[in-house]
N, C-alpha and C positions, 0 to 999 in steps of 0.2 A: 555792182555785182560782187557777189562774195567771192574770194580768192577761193573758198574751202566747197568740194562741192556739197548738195544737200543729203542729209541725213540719210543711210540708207540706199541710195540711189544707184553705187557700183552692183548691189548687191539683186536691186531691182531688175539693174539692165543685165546681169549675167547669174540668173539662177541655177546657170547649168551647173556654172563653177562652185556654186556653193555647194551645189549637189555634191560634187567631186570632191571638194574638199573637206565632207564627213569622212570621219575616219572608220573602218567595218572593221569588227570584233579583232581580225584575225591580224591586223595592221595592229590593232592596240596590245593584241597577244603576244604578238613576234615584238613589240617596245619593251613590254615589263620582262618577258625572258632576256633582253638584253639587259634589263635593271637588277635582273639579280646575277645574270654573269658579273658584272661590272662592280656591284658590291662583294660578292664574294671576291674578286679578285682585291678587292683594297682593304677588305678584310686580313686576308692570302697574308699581302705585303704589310698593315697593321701590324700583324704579330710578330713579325721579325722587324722591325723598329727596333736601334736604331742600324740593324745591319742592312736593312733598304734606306734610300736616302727619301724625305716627302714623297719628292714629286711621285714617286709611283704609288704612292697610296690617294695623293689629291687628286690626281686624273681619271682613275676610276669611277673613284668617289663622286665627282662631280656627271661625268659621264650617267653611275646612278642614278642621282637626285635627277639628270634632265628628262631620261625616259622613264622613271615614276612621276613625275607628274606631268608628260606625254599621256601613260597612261591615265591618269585622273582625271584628264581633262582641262586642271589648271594652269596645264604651258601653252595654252592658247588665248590668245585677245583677239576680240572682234573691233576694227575699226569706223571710226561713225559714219563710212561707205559703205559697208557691210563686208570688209575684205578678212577675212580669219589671217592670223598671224601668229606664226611660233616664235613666241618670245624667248624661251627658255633655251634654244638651238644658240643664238647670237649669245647671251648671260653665260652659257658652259662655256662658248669661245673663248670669252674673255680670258677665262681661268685656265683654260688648258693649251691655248695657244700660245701664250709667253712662256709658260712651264715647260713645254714639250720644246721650245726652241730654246731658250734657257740650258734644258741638255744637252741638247745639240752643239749650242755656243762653248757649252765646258770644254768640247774635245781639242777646240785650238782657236787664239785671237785671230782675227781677219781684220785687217784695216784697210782702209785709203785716201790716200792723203792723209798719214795720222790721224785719221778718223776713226773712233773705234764704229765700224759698223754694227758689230754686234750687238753692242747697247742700244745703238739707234734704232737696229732692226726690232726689237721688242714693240718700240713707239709707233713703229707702223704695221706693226700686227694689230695695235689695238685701234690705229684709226683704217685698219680695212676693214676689221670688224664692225665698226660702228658706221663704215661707208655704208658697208652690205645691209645691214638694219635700217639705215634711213633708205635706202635705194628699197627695200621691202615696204616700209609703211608711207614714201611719198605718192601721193594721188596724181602730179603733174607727170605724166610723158619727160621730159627734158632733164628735169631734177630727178628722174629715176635713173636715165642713165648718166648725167652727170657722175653720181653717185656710182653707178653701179665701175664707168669707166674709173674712174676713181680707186676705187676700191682694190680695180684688175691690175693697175699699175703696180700698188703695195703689193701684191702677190706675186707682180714679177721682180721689185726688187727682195723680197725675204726671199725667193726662186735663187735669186744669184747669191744673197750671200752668203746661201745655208749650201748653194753646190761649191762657192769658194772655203769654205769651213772644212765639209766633205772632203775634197780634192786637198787642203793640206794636212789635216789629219791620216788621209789613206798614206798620201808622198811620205810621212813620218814614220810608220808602222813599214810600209814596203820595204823604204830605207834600211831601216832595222833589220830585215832581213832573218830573224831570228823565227823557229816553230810557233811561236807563242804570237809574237807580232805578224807573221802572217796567217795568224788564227784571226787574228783581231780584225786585221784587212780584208780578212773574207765576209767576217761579218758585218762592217760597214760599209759593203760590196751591196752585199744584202741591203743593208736598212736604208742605202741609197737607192736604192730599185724599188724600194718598197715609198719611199716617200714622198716624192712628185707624183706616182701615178695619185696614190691616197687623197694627196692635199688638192690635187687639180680635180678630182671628179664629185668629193665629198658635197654637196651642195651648201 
């Protein structure tokens, strides 16, 4: 008996879902208006290079290229189950998820046990990412949530040591004491509120 199932076959036994899983006009409309918010904005930061630093022009940018070709059609592959799969969602991870922690990690080293966690934490952004992907295109029950559980672990250690990053960057600016530095605390006040809910509901 083949490991792999037959050609076709998920797709046989669950036509609803494929049903569901077209995409209607208004779902591909609401993609490409995010594709051109997302370009303009890397545009936006583009032109002032080098007084923005990359990352805020790569994230964007990358953010555009995945819902244009969301919209096109071409960010999806059909697997020889018949399971439709967004490829192009896990490929912009890649890119924008060590960049955007990457900036997070500049505000302050976090280690333990002389470990720099920050660096390592990169390496396991990109093996949740590649968890999540394989946990999307495996066929077996078991190795989906192997993966998937997999996957939830990395999420909760970059959870700890992007809230220990947080927590000693805020302790620093507090510290200070000064208008300017508690300008700054307030706004990492903010972008700490704003970034577990983000990362935990994003799919």
């Amino acid at each position: 008996m083949s490991a792999f199932p037959e050609y076709g076959s998920w797709a046989l036994d669950n036509a609803d879902c494929i049903a569901r899983a077209e995409l209607g006009m208004g779902v591909k409309t609401f993609g490409l208006c995010w594709c051109i918010v997302c370009a303009c904005q890397a545009f936006f930061f583009a032109i002032r290079y080098p007084n923005v630093s990359w990352e805020y022009i790569l994230v964007p940018a990358a953010q555009a290229l995945t819902y244009g070709l969301g919209y096109s059609g071409v960010g999806y592959i059909q697997l020889a189950d018949g399971r439709i799969i967004c490829w192009t969602r896990p490929a912009m991870w890649l890119v924008t998820v060590p960049t955007i922690l990457m900036q997070i990690n500049a505000m302050g080293s976090f280690k333990f046990i002389s470990i720099d966690v920050n660096s390592l934490q990169i390496s396991i952004s990109l093996l949740m990412i590649v968890s999540g992907f394989s946990a999307s295109v495996a066929h077996e029950t078991a190795i989906k949530w192997m993966f998937f559980v997999f996957g939830s672990l990395c999420l909760i250690l970059i959870f700890l040591v992007t809230h220990g990053t947080f927590m000693k960057s805020l302790a620093r600016f507090t510290d200070a004491g000064t208008p300017n530095a508690m300008r700054v605390a307030l706004r990492l006040k903010i972008l700490y509120g704003l970034f577990f809910p983000s990362w935990a509901v994003y799919p």
